[in-house]
Backbone atoms as SQL, in Angstrom:
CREATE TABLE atoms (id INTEGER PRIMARY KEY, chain TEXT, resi INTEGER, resn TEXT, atom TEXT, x REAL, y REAL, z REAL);
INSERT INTO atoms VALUES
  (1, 'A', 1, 'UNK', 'N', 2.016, -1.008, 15.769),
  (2, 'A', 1, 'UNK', 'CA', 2.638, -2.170, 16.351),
  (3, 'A', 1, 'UNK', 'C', 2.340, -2.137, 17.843),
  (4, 'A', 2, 'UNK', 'N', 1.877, -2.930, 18.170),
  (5, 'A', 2, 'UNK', 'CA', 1.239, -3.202, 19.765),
  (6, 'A', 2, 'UNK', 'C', 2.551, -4.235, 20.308),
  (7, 'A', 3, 'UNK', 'N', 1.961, -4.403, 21.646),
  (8, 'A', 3, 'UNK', 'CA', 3.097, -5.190, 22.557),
  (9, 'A', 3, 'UNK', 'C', 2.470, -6.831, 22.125),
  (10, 'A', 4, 'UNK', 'N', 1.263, -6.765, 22.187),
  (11, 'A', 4, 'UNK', 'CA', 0.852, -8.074, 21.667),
  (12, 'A', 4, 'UNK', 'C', 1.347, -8.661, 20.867),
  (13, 'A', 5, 'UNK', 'N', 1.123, -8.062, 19.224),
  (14, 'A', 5, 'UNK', 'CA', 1.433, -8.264, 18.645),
  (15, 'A', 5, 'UNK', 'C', 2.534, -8.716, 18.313),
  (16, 'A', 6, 'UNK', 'N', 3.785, -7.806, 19.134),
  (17, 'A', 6, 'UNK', 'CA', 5.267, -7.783, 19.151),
  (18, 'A', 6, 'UNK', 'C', 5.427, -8.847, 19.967),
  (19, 'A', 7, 'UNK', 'N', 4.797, -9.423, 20.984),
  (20, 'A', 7, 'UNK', 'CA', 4.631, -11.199, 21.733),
  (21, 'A', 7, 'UNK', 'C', 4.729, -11.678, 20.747),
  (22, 'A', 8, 'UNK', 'N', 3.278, -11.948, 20.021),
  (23, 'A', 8, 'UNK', 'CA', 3.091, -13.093, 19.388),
  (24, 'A', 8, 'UNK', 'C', 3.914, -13.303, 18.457),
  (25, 'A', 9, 'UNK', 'N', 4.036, -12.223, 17.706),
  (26, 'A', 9, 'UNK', 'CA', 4.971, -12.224, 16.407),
  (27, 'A', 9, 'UNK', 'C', 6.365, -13.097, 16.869),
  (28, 'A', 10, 'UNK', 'N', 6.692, -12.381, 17.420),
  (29, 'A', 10, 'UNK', 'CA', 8.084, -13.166, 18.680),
  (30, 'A', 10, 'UNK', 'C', 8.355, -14.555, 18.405),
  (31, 'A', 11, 'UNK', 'N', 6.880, -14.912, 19.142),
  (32, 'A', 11, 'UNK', 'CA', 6.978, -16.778, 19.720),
  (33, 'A', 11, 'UNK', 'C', 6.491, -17.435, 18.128),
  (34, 'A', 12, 'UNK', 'N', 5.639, -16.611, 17.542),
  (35, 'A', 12, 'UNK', 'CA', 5.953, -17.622, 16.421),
  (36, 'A', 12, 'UNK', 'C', 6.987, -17.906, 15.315),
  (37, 'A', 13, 'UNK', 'N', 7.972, -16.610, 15.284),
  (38, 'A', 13, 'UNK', 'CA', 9.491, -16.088, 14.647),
  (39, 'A', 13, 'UNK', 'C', 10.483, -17.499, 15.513),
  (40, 'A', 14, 'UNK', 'N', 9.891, -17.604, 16.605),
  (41, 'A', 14, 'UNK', 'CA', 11.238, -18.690, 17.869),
  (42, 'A', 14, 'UNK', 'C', 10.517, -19.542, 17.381),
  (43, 'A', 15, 'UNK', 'N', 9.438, -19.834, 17.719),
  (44, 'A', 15, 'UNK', 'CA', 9.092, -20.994, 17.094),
  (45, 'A', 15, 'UNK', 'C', 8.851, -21.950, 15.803),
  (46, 'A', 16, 'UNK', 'N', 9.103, -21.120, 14.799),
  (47, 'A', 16, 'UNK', 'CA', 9.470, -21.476, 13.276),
  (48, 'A', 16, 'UNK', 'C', 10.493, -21.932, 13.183),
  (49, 'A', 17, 'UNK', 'N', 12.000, -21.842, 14.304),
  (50, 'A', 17, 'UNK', 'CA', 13.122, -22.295, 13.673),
  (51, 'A', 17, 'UNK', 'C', 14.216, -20.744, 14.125),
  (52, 'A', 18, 'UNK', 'N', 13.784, -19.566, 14.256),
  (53, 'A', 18, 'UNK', 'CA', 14.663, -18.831, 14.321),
  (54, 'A', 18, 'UNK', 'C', 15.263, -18.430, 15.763),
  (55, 'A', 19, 'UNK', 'N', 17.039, -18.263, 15.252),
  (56, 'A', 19, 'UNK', 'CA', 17.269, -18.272, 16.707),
  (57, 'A', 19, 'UNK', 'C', 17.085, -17.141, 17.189),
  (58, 'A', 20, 'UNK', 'N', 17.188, -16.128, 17.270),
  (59, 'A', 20, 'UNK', 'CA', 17.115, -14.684, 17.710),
  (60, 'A', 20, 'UNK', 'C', 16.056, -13.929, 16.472),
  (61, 'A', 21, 'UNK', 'N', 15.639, -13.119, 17.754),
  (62, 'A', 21, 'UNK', 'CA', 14.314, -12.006, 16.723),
  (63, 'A', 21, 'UNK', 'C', 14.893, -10.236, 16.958),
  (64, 'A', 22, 'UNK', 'N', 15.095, -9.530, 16.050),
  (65, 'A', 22, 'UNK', 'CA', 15.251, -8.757, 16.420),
  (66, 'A', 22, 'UNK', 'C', 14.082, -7.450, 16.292),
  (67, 'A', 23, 'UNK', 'N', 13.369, -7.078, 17.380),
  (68, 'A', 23, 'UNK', 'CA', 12.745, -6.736, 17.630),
  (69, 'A', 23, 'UNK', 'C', 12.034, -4.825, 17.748),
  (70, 'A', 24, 'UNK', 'N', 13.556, -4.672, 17.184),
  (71, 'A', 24, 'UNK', 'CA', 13.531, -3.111, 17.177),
  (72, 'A', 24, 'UNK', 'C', 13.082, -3.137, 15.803),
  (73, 'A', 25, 'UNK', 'N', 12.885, -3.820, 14.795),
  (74, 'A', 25, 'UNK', 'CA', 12.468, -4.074, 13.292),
  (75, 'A', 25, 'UNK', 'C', 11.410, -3.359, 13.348),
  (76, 'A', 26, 'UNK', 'N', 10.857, -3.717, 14.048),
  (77, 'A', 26, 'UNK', 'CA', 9.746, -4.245, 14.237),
  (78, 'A', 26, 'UNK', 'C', 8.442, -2.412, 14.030),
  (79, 'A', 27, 'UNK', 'N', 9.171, -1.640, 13.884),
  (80, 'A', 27, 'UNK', 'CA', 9.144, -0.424, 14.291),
  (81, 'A', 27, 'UNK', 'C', 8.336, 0.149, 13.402),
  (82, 'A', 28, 'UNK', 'N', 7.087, 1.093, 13.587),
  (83, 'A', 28, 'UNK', 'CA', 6.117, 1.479, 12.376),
  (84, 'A', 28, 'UNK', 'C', 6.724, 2.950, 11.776),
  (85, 'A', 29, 'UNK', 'N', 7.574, 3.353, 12.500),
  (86, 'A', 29, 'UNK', 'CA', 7.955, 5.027, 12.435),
  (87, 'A', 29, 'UNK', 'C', 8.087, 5.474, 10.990),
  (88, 'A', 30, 'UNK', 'N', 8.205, 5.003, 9.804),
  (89, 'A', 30, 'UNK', 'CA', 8.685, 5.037, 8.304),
  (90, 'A', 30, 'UNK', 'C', 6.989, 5.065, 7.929),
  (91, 'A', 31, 'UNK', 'N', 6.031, 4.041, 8.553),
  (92, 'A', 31, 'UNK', 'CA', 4.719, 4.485, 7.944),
  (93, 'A', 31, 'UNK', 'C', 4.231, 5.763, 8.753),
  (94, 'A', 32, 'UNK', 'N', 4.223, 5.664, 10.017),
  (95, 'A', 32, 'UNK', 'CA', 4.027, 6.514, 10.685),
  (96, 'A', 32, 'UNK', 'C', 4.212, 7.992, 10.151),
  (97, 'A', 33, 'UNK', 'N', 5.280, 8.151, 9.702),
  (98, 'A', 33, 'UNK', 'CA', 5.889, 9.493, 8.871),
  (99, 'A', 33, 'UNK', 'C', 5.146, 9.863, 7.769),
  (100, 'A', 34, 'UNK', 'N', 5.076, 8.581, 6.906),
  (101, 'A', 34, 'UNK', 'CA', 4.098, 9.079, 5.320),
  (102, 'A', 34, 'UNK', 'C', 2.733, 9.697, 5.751),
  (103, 'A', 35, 'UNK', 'N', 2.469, 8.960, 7.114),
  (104, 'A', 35, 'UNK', 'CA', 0.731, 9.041, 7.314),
  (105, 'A', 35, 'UNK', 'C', 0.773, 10.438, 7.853),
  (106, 'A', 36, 'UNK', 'N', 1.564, 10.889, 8.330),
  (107, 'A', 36, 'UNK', 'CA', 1.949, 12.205, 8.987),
  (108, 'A', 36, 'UNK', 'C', 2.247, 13.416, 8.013),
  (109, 'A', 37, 'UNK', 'N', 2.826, 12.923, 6.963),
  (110, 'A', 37, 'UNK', 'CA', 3.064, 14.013, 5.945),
  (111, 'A', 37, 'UNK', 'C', 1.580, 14.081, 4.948),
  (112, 'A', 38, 'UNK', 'N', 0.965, 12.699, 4.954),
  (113, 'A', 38, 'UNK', 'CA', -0.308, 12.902, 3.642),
  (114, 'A', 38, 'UNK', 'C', -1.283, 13.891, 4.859),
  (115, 'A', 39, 'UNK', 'N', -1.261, 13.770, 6.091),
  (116, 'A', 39, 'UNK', 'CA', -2.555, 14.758, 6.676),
  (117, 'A', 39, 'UNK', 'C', -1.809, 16.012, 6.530),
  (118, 'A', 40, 'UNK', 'N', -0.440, 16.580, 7.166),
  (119, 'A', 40, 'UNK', 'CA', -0.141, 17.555, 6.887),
  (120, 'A', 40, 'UNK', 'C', -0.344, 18.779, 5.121),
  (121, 'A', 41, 'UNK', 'N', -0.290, 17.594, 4.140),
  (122, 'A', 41, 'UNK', 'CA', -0.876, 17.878, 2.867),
  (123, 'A', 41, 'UNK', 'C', -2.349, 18.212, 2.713),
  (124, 'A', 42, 'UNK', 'N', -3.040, 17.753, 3.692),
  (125, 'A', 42, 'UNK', 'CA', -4.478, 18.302, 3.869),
  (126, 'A', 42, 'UNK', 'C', -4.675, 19.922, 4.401),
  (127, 'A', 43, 'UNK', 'N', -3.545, 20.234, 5.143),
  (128, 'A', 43, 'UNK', 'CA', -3.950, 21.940, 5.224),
  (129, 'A', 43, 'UNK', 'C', -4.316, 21.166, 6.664),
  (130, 'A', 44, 'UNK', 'N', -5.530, 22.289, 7.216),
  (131, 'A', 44, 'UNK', 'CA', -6.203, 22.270, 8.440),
  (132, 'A', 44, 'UNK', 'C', -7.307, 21.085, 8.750),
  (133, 'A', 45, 'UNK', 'N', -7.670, 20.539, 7.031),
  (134, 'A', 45, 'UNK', 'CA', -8.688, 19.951, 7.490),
  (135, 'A', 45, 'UNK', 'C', -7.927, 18.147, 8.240),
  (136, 'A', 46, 'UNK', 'N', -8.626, 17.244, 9.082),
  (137, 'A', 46, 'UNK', 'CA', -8.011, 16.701, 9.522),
  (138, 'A', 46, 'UNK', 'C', -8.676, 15.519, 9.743),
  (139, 'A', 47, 'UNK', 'N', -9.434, 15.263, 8.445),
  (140, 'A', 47, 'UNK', 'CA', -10.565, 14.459, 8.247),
  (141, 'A', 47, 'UNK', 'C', -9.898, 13.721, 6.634),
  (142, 'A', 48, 'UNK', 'N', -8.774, 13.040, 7.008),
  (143, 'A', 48, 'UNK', 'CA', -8.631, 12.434, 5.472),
  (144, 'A', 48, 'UNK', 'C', -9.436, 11.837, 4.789),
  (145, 'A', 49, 'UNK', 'N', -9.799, 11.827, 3.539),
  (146, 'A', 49, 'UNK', 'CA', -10.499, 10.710, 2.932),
  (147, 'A', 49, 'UNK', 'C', -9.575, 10.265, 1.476),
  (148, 'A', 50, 'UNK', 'N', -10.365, 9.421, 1.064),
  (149, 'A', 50, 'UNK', 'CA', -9.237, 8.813, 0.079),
  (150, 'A', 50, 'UNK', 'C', -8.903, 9.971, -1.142),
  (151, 'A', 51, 'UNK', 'N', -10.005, 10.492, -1.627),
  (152, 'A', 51, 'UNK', 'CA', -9.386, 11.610, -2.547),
  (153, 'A', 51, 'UNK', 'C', -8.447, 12.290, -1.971),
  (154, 'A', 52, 'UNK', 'N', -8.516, 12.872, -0.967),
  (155, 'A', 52, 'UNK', 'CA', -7.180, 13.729, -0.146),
  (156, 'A', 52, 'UNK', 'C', -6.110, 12.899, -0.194),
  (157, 'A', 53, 'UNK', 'N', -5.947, 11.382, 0.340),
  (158, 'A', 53, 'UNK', 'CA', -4.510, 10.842, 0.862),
  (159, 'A', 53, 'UNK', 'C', -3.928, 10.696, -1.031),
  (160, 'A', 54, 'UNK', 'N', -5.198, 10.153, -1.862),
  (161, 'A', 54, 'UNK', 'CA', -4.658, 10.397, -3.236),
  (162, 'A', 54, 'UNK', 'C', -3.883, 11.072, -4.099),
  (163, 'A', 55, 'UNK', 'N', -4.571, 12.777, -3.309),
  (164, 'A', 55, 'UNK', 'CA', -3.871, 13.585, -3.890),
  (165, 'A', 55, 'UNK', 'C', -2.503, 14.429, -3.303),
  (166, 'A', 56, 'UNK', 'N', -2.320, 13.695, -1.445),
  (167, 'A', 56, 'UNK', 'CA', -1.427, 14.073, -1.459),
  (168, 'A', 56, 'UNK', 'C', -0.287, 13.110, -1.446),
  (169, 'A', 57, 'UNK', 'N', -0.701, 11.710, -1.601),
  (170, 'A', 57, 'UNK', 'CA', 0.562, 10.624, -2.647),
  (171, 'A', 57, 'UNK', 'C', 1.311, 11.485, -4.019),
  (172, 'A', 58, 'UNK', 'N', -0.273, 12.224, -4.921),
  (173, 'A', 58, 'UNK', 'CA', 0.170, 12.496, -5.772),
  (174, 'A', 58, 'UNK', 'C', 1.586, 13.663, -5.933),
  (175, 'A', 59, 'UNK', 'N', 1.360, 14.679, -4.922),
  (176, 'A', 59, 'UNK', 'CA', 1.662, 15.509, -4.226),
  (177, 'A', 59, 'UNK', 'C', 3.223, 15.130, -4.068),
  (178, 'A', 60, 'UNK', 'N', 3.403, 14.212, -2.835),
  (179, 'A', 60, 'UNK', 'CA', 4.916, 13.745, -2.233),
  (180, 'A', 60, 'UNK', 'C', 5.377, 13.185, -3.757),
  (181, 'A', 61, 'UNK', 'N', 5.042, 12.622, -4.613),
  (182, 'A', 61, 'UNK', 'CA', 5.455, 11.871, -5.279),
  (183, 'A', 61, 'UNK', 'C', 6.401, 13.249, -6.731),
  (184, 'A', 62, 'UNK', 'N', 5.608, 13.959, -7.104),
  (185, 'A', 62, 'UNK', 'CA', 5.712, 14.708, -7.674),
  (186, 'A', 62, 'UNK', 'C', 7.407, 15.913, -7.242),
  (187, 'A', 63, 'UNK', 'N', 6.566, 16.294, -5.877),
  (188, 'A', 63, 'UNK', 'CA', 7.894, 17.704, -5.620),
  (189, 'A', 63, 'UNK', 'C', 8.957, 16.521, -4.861),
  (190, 'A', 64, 'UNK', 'N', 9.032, 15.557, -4.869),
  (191, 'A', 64, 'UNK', 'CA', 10.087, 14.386, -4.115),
  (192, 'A', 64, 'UNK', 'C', 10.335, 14.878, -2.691),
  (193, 'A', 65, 'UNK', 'N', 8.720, 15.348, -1.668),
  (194, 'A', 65, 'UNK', 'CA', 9.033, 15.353, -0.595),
  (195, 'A', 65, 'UNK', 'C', 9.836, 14.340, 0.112),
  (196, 'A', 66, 'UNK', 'N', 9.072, 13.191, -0.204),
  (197, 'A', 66, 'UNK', 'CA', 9.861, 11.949, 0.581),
  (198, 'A', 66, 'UNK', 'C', 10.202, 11.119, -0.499),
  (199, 'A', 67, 'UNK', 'N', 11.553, 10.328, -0.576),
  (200, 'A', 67, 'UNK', 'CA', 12.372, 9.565, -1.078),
  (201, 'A', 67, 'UNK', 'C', 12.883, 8.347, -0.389),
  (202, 'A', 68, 'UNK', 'N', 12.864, 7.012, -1.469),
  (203, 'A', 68, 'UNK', 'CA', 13.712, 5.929, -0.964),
  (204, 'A', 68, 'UNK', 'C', 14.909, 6.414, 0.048),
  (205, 'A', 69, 'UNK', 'N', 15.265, 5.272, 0.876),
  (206, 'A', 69, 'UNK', 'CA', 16.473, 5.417, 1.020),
  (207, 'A', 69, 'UNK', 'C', 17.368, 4.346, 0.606),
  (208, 'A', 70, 'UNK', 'N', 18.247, 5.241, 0.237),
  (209, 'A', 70, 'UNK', 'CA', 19.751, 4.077, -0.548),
  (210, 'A', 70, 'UNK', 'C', 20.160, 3.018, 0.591),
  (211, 'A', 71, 'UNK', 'N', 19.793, 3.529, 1.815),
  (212, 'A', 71, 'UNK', 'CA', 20.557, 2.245, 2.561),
  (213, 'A', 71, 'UNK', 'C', 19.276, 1.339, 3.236),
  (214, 'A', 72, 'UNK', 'N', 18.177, 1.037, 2.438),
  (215, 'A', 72, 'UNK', 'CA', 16.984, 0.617, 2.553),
  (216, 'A', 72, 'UNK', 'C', 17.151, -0.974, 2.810),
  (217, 'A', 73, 'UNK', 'N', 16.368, -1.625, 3.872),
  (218, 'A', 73, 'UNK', 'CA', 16.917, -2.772, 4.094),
  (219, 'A', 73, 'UNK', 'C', 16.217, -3.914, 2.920),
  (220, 'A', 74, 'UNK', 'N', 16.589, -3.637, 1.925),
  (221, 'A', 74, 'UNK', 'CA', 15.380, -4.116, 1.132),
  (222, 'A', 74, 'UNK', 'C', 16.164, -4.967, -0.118),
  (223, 'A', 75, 'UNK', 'N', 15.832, -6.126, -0.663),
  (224, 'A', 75, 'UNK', 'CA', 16.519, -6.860, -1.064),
  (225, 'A', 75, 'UNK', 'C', 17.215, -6.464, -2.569),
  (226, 'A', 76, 'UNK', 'N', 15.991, -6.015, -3.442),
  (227, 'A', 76, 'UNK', 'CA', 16.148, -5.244, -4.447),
  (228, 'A', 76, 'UNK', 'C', 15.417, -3.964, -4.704),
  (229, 'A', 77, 'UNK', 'N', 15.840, -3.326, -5.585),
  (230, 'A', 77, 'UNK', 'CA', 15.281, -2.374, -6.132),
  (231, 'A', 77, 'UNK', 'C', 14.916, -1.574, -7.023),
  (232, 'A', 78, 'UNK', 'N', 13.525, -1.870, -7.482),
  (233, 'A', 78, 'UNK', 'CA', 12.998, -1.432, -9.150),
  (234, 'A', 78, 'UNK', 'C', 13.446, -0.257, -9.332),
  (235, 'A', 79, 'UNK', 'N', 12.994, 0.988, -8.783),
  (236, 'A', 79, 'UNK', 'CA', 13.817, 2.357, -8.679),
  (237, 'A', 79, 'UNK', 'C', 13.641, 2.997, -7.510),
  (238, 'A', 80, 'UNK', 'N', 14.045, 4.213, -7.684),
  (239, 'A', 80, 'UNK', 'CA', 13.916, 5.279, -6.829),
  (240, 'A', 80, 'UNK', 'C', 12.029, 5.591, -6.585),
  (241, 'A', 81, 'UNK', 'N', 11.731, 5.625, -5.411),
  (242, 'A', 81, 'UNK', 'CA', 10.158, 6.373, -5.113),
  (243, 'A', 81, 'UNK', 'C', 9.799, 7.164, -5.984),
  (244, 'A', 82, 'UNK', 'N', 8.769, 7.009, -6.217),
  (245, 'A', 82, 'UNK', 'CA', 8.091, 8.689, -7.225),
  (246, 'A', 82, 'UNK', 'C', 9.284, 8.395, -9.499),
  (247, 'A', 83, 'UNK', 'N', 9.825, 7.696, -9.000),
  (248, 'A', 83, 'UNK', 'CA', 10.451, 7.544, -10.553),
  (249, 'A', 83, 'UNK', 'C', 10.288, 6.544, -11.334),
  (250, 'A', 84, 'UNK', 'N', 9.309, 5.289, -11.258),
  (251, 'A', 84, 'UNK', 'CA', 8.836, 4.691, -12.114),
  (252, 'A', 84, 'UNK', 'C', 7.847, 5.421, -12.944),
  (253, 'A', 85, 'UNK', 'N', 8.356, 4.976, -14.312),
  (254, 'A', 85, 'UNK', 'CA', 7.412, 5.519, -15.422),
  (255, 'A', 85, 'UNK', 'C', 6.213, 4.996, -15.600),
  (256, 'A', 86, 'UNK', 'N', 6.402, 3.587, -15.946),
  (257, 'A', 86, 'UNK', 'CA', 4.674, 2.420, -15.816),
  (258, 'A', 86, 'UNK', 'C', 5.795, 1.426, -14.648),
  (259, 'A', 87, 'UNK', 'N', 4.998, 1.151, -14.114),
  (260, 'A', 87, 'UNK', 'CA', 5.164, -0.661, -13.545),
  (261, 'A', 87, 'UNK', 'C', 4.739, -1.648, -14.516),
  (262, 'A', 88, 'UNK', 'N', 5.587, -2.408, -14.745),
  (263, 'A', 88, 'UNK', 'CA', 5.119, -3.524, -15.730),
  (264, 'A', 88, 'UNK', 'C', 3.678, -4.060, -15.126),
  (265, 'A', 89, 'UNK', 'N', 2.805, -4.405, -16.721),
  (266, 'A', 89, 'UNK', 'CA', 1.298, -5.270, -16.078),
  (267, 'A', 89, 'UNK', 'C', 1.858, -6.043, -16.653),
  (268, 'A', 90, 'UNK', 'N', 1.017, -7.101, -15.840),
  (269, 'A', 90, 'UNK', 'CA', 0.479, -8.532, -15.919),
  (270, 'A', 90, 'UNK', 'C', -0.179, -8.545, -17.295),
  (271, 'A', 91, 'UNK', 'N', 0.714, -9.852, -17.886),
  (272, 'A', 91, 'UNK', 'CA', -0.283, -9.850, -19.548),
  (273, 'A', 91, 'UNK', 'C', -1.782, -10.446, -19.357),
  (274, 'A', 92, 'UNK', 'N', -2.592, -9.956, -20.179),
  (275, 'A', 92, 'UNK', 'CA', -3.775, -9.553, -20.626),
  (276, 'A', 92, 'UNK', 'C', -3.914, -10.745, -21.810),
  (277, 'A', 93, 'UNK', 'N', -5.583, -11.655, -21.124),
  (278, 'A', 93, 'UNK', 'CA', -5.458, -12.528, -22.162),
  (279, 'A', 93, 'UNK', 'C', -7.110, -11.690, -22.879),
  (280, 'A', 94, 'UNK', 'N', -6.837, -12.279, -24.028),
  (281, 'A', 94, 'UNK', 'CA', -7.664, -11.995, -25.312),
  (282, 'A', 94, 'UNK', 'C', -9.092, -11.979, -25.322),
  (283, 'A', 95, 'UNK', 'N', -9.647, -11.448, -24.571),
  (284, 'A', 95, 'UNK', 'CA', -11.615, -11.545, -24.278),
  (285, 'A', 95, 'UNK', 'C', -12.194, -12.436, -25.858),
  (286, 'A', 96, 'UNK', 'N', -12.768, -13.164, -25.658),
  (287, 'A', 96, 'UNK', 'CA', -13.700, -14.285, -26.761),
  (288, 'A', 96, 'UNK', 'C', -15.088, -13.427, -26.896),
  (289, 'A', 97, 'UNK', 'N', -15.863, -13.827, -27.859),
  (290, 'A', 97, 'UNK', 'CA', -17.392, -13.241, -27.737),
  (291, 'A', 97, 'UNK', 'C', -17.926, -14.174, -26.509),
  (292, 'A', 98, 'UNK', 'N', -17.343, -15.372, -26.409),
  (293, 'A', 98, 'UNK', 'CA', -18.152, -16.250, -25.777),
  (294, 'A', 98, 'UNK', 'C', -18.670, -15.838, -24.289),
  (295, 'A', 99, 'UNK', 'N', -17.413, -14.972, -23.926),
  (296, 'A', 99, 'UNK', 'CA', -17.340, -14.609, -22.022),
  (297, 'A', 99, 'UNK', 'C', -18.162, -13.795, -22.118),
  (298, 'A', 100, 'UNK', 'N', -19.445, -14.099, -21.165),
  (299, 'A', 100, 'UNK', 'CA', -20.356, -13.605, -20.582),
  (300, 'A', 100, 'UNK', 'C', -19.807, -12.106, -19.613),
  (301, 'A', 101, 'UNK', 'N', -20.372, -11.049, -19.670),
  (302, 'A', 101, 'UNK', 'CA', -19.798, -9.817, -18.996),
  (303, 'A', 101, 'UNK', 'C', -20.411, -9.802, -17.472),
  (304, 'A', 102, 'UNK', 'N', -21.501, -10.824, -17.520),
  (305, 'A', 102, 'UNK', 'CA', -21.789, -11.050, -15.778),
  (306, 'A', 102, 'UNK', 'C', -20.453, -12.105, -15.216),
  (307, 'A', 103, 'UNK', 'N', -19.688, -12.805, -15.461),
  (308, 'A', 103, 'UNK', 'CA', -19.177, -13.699, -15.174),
  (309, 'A', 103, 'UNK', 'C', -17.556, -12.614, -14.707),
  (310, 'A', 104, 'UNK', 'N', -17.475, -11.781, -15.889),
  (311, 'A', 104, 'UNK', 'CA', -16.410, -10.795, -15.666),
  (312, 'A', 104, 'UNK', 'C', -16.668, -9.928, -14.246),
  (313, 'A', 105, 'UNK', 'N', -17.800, -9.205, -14.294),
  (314, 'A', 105, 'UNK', 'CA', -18.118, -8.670, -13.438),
  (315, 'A', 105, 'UNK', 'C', -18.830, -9.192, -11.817),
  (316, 'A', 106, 'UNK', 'N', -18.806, -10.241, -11.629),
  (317, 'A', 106, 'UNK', 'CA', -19.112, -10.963, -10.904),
  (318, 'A', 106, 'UNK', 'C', -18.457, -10.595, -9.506),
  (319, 'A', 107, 'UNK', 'N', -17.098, -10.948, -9.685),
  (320, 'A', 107, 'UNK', 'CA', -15.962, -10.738, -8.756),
  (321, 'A', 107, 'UNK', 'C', -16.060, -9.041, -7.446),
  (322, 'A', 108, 'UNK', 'N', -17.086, -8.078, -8.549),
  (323, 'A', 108, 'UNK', 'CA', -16.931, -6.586, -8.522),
  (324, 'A', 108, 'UNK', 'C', -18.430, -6.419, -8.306),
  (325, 'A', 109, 'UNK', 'N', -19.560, -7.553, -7.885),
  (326, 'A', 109, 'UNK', 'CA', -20.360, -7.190, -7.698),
  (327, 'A', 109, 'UNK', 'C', -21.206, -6.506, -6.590),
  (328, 'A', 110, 'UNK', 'N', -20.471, -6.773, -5.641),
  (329, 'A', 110, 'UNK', 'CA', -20.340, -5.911, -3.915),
  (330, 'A', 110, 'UNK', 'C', -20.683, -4.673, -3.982),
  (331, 'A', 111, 'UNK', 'N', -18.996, -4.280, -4.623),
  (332, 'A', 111, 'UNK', 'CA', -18.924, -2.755, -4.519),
  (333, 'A', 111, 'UNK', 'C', -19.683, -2.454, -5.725),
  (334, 'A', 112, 'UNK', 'N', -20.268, -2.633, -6.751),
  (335, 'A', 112, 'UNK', 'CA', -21.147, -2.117, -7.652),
  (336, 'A', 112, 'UNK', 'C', -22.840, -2.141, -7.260),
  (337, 'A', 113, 'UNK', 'N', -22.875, -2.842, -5.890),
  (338, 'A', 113, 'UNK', 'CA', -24.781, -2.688, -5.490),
  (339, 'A', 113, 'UNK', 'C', -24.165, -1.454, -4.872),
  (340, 'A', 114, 'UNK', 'N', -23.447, -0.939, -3.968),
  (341, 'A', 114, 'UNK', 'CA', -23.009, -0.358, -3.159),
  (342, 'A', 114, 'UNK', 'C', -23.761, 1.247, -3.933),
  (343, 'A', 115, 'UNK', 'N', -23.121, 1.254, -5.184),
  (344, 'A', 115, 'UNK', 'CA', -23.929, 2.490, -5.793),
  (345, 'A', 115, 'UNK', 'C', -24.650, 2.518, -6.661),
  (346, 'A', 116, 'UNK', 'N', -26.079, 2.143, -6.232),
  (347, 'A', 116, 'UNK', 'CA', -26.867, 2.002, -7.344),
  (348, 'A', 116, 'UNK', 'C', -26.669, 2.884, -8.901),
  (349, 'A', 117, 'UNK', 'N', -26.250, 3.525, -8.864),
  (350, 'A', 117, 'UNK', 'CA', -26.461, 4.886, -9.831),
  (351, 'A', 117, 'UNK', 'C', -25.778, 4.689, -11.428),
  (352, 'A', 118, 'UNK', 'N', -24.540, 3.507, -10.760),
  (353, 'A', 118, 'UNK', 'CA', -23.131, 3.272, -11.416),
  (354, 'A', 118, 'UNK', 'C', -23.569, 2.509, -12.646),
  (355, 'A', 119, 'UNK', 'N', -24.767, 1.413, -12.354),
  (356, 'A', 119, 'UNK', 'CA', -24.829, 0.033, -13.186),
  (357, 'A', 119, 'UNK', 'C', -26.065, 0.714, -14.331);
């Protein structure tokens, strides 16, 4: 969170209609912390990459380093951090012979030149 940001955000919060902004919200320290505990899960090395922050999500999630908090300003709540079993999916409609598998894959074609090796 920059000062800029914390401007602009501001004048367009006043300027939507609201009367007061409160601005200490505004505060990154809660991400700040996770991002602080997944490198500390790296040991010495200090070069995250996504397998590492992966495995140390997997990590916090597991020994319940870090946990919701009950007095979370948050409107509802599915459960506790780290204690959902599945998250509900999105229903799944019925593939036809007709759908072409370039048309499927289309969307994913970026990151699939990206490694030749894959296709």
């Amino acid at each position: 969170v920059t000062t800029t940001s914390t401007v602009l955000c501001t004048r367009h919060l006043l300027g939507s209609g609201f009367c007061f902004v409160l601005t200490s919200r505004y505060s990154s320290d809660d991400v700040e912390s996770l991002f602080s505990t997944i490198r500390q899960l790296n040991g010495s090395n200090d070069q995250t990459d996504a397998y590492a922050a992966l495995s140390a999500l997997q990590k916090i999630l597991v020994t319940g380093i870090l946990h919701s908090s009950d007095s979370a300003n948050v409107g509802s709540v599915v459960c506790r951090l780290g204690q959902a079993s599945q998250l509900p999916s999105p229903p799944v409609k019925a593939s036809t012979a007709s759908e072409d598998l370039g048309k499927l894959l289309l969307p994913h074609l970026a990151a699939l030149e990206r490694y030749p090796g894959m296709l």
